[in-house]
N, C-alpha and C positions, 0 to 999 in steps of 0.2 A: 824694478822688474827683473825676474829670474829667466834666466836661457837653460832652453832644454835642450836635447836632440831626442830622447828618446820619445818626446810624444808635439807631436807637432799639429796642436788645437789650432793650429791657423788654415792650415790645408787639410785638418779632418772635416774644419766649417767649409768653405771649398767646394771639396768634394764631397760633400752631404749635399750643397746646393747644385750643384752639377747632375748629380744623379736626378732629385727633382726636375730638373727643367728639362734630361733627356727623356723619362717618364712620359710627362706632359708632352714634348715631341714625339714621341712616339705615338701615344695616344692620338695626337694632333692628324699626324701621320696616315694612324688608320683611318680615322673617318675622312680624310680628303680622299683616300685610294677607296674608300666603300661606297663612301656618300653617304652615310649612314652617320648618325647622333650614337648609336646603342646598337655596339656590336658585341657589346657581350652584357649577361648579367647585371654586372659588376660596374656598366657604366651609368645606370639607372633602374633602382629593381623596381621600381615601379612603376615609372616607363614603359618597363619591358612587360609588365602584367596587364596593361592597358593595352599598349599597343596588340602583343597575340592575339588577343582576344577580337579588338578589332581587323586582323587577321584572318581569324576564320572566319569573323561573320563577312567577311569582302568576299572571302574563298565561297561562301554557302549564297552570298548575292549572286555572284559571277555563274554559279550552276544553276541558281533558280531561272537568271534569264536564259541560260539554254534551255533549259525543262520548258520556259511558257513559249520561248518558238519553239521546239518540239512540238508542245501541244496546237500551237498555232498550225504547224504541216499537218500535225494529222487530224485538226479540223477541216481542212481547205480538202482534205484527201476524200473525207466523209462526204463533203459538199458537194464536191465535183459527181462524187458516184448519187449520188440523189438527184444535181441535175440531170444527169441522164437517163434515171427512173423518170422525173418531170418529163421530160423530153419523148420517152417512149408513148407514158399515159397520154399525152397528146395527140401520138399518131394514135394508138387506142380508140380516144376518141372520135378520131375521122375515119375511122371504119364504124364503127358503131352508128354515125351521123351517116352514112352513104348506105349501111345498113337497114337503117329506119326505112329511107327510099321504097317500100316496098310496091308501090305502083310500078317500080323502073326496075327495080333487081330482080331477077329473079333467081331461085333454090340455087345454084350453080355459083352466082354471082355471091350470094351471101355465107356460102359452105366455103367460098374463099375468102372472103373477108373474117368466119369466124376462126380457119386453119391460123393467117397472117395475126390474128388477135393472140391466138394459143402460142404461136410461137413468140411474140413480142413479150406477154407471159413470163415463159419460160426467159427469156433474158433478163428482166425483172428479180426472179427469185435467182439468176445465177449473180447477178450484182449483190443483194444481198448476201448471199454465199460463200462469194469471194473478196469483196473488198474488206482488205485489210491494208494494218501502218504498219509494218515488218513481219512479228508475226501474231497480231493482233487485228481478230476480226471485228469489225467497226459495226454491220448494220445485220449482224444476222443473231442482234439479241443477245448474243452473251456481252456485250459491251455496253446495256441500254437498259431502260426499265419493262416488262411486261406484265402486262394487265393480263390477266385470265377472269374469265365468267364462271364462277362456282353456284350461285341462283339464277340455271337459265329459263326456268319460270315467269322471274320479276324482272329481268336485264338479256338485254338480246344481243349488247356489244358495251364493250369498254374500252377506253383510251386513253390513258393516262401517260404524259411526258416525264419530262425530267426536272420542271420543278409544277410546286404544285403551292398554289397560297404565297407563292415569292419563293419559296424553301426549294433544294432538291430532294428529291421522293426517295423512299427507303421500303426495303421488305416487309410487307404485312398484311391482315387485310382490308378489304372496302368496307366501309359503311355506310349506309345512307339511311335518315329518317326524313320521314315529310312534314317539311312546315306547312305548303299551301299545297293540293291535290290540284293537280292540270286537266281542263276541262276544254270542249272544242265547243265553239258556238252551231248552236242549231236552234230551228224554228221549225215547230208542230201549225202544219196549215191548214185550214176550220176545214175544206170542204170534203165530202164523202163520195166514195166512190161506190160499186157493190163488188168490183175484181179490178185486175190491172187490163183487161180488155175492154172496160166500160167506155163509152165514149163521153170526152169532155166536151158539153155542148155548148159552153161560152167562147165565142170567137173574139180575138182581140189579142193584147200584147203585157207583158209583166215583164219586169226587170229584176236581175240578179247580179247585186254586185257592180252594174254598173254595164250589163248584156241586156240587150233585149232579146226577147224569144217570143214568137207569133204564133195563132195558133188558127184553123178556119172555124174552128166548130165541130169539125167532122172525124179529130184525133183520136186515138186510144190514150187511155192512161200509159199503156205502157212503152207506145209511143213518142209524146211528150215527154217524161222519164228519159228516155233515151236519147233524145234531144238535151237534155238539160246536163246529162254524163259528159256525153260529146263535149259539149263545154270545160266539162270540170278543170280541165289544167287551164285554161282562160278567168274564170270566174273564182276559182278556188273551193267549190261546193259541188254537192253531192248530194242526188234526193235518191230516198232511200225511201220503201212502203212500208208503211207503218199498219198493222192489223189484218184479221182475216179476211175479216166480212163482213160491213163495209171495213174498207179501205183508205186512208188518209194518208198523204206526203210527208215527209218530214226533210229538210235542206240541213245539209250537217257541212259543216268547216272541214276541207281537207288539214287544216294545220291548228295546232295547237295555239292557245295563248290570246293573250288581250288586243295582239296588234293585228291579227288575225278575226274578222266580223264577216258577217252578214248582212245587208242592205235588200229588202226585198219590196218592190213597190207593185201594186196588180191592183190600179183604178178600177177593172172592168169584173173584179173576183171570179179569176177564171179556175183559178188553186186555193186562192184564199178567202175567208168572210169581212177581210177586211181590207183597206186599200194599200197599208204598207204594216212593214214590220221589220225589226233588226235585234239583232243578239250580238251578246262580245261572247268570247273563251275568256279563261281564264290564267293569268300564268304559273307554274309549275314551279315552286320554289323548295327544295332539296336542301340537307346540311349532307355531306359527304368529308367522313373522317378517314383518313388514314396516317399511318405514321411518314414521317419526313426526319430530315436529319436534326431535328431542331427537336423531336418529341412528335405526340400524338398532334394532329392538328385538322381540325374544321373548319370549311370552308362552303360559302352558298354556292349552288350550282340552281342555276334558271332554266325551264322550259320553253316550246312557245315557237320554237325554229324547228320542225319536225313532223314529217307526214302523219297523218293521222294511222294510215295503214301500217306504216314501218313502228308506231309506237312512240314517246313522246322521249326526244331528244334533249339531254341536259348538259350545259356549257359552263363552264367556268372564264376567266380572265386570260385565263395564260392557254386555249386550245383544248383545253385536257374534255371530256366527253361522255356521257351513259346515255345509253339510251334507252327508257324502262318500257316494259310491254305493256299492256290496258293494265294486267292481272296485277303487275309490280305498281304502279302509277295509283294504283285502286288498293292493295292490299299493304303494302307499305304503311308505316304508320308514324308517329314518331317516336317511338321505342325502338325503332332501327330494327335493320337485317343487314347481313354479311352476304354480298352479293360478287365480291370477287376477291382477286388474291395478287398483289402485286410482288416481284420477281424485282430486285436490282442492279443492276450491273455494277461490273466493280473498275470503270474507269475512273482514274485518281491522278490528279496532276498535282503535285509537287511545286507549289508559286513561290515556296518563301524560306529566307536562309532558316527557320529556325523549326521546331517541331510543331505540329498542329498548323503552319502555314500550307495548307492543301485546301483543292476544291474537287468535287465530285460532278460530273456530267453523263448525262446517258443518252449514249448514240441509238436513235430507236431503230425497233427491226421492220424491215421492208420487204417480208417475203407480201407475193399477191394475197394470200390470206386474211395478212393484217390492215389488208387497206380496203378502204370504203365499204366498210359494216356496218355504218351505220343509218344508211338511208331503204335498205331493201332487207326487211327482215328475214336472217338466214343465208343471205347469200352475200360475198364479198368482190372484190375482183378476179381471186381463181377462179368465179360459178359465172360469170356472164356468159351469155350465149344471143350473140344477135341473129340466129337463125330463124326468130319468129320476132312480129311488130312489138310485142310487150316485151320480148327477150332484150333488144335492139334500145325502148327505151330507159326499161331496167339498166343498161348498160352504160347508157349515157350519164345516168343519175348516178349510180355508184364511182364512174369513172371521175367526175367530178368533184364529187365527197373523198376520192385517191388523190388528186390532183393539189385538193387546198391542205388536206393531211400530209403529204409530201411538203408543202411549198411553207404549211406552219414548222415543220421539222426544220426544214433551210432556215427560216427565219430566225427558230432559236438558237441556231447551232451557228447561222453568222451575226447576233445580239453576242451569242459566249463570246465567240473571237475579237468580236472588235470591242467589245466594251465591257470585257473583264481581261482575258488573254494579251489583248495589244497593249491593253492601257497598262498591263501590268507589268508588261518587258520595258515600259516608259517612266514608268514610277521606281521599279529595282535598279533602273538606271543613274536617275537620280541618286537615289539611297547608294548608290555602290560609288557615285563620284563625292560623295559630303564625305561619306564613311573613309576615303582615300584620303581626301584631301587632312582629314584629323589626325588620321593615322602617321600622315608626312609628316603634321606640325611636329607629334611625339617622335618619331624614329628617323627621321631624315636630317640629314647633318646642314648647318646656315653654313654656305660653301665661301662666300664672303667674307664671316666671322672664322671660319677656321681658317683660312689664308690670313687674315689677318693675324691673328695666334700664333699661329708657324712661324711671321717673322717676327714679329717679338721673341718667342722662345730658341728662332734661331742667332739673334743676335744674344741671348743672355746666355747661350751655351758656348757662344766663341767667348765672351765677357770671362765667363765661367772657367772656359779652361786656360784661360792669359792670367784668370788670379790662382787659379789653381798651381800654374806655374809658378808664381811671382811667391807664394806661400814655402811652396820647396825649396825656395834658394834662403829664406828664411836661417833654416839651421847650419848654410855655410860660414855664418858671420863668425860660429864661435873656432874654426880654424883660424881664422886672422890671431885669435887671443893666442891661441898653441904656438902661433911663428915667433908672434911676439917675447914670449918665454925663453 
């Protein structure tokens, strides 16, 4: 074996090994003082490409649950301002009920009841007006969908929410063609009169509906007639004279539709030639297309719930509403007509870390205009006037058609919140704790395994530098040889 001094391969191995194991400590080092597995590049490049990534989607989870409680406040914000439209149309209503009274009120008493009405009103369209969620107005239509009437020949009112067939609704317009034509039950009755002042001389009783109505013998036609009116909101029927001269009855269905009859029995044929008779209606079955967010889309709408006066009202599943006039109900076909024009609002909630995670909802508008049009044709709840008996119960009936329209709007608007909105700040919840928890296995440092590490590499660097010493003294031997000389 040859002795050097110029190259000492003993302490160059050494100190190569040296270096490695303070590397390794160092390394060791950072991630106990970070916590962190990959704190840089360099410690796992593909770690680190996994890991950002689930990064941002933690960072776009962690926003999206604030977005859906965001949306959550300014549902409840919407809500709150509707119950108290609810709340109004109620007192509304107890004026219009005290109104009716008209044995007990008199002109003075009802000119205040209609003043307290107009100004409750007026509170109503300022609620609409003004509530908003910062600076975002909620119920005064720009935030919601609106239905406008463009065929107000064939359609007397529309109502269309915010979803429609399951779907949320989109700008476009109405369509409607008729499957089945809506018919009200009536009965043409045998006997002949020669005017409406002729006297009915059969005395005795006949039933309608399930009323009796008496007569002595000594009545006018138009009498009788008028007795059988009086009825009508008891009985649901209306007789109406049929001819000039002679003259004949006819008993017609105030409502529409198959659930809607006539039952007529007259043993003693006071009105009729025979001793009973009954009729159905028929019900109104509609396709009604408009577009939604999903495409064009049709859906049945049924008749059958609707005065006969006001024109024959059509419902869907989800509230949404037309209500066509004789002319539209009759001329309608099914090759369809474009009978209105929907408007969408552009509220947009933000639910989901990634792109195309959004939902669409439309807060409706609640000025008095838009509410209870569809029971009194022409007039809504800005037009009632309980100043006259028919004013009073026009008032009642509209304010009522306000009331379940208001309280279907609460409904879907607290359906959104709690069983899309709530569930979904509970579900991003979720996802945002699995997605953390992955994220730690990749980028979080085993704080256990690294202390353990450390002392290993800290005893192989004291090792390390006792041989690194022991290496140096190596090339003193060959002065021993030089004394020797």
């Amino acid at each position: 074996m040859s002795l050097r001094i110029n190259t000492n391969v003993a302490a160059m191995n050494a100190l190569r090994n040296l270096g490695n194991t303070q590397m390794e400590l160092t390394g060791t080092i950072g991630r106990l003082s970070t916590g962190l597995r990959i704190n840089s590049a360099a410690d796992d490049p593909a770690g680190l490409i996994i890991s950002e990534g689930m990064r941002a989607q933690m960072k776009g989870l962690e926003q999206a649950i604030r977005n859906s409680q965001d949306a959550v406040n300014m549902s409840k914000t919407a809500e709150s301002a509707l119950d108290e439209v609810q709340r109004l149309l109620t007192n509304i209503r107890g004026l219009a009920v005290h109104a009716a009274n008209t044995a007990v009120v008199d002109s003075s008493g009802l000119q205040a009841d209609q003043t307290q009405i107009r100004s409750t009103i007026q509170s109503v369209n300022r609620i609409a007006q003004q509530t908003q969620f910062g600076t975002k107005k909620l119920l005064d239509g720009t935030a919601g969908v609106m239905a406008n009437v463009t065929s107000v020949n064939d359609v007397s009112s529309l109502y269309i929410g915010g979803t429609f067939a399951g779907m949320g609704t989109a700008t476009g317009p109405i369509t409607i063609s008729r499957v089945t034509q809506g018919t009200v039950a009536s009965i043409s009755l045998g006997q002949t009169f020669a005017n409406t002042s002729s006297i009915v001389p059969t005395a005795g009783a006949f039933v309608i509906n399930g009323y009796s109505f008496t007569t002595d013998g000594n009545e006018s036609v138009n009498a009788l007639l008028s007795k059988i009116n009086a009825m009508s909101g008891t009985t649901g029927v209306t007789a109406q004279v049929s001819g000039s001269g002679p003259i004949s009855i006819n008993l017609v269905q105030n409502q529409y539709g198959s659930q809607h009859n006539i039952s007529f029995f007259d043993p003693t044929n006071i009105l009729h030639t025979s001793a009973s008779g009954s009729a159905s209606g028929i019900d109104a079955v509609f396709n009604v297309t408009i577009t939604t967010q999903s495409g064009v889309t049709t859906t049945l709408f049924t008749g059958g719930r609707g005065p006969q006066e006001s024109g024959l009202r059509l419902t869907d599943n989800y509230g949404n509403a037309i209500t066509l006039t004789e002319q539209g109900n009759q001329s309608i076909t099914g090759a369809g007509a474009v009978v209105g024009e929907i408007t969408a609002g552009n509220v947009q909630f933000q639910i989901g870390a990634n792109q195309g995670q959004a939902v669409q909802f439309s807060m409706p508008p609640v000025f008095a205009n838009r509410l209870g049009t569809g029971v009194v044709s022409g007039m809504s709840l800005a037009d009632i006037d309980v100043t006259t008996q028919t004013g009073a119960t026009n008032a009642m009936r509209i304010i009522d058609d306000a009331i379940q329209q208001v309280a279907r709007m609460r409904g879907e608007l607290g359906s959104f919140q709690k069983n899309f909105l709530e569930s979904t700040v509970r579900s991003l919840g979720i996802s945002q704790e699995n997605l953390a928890a992955t994220e730690s296995s990749i980028r979080d440092a085993d704080m256990a395994s690294e202390i353990t590490q450390m002392t290993r590499l800290q005893i192989l660097n004291q090792s390390g530098m006792s041989v690194l010493a022991q290496a140096n003294q190596i090339p003193q031997g060959i002065l021993s040889l030089l004394r020797g000389g």
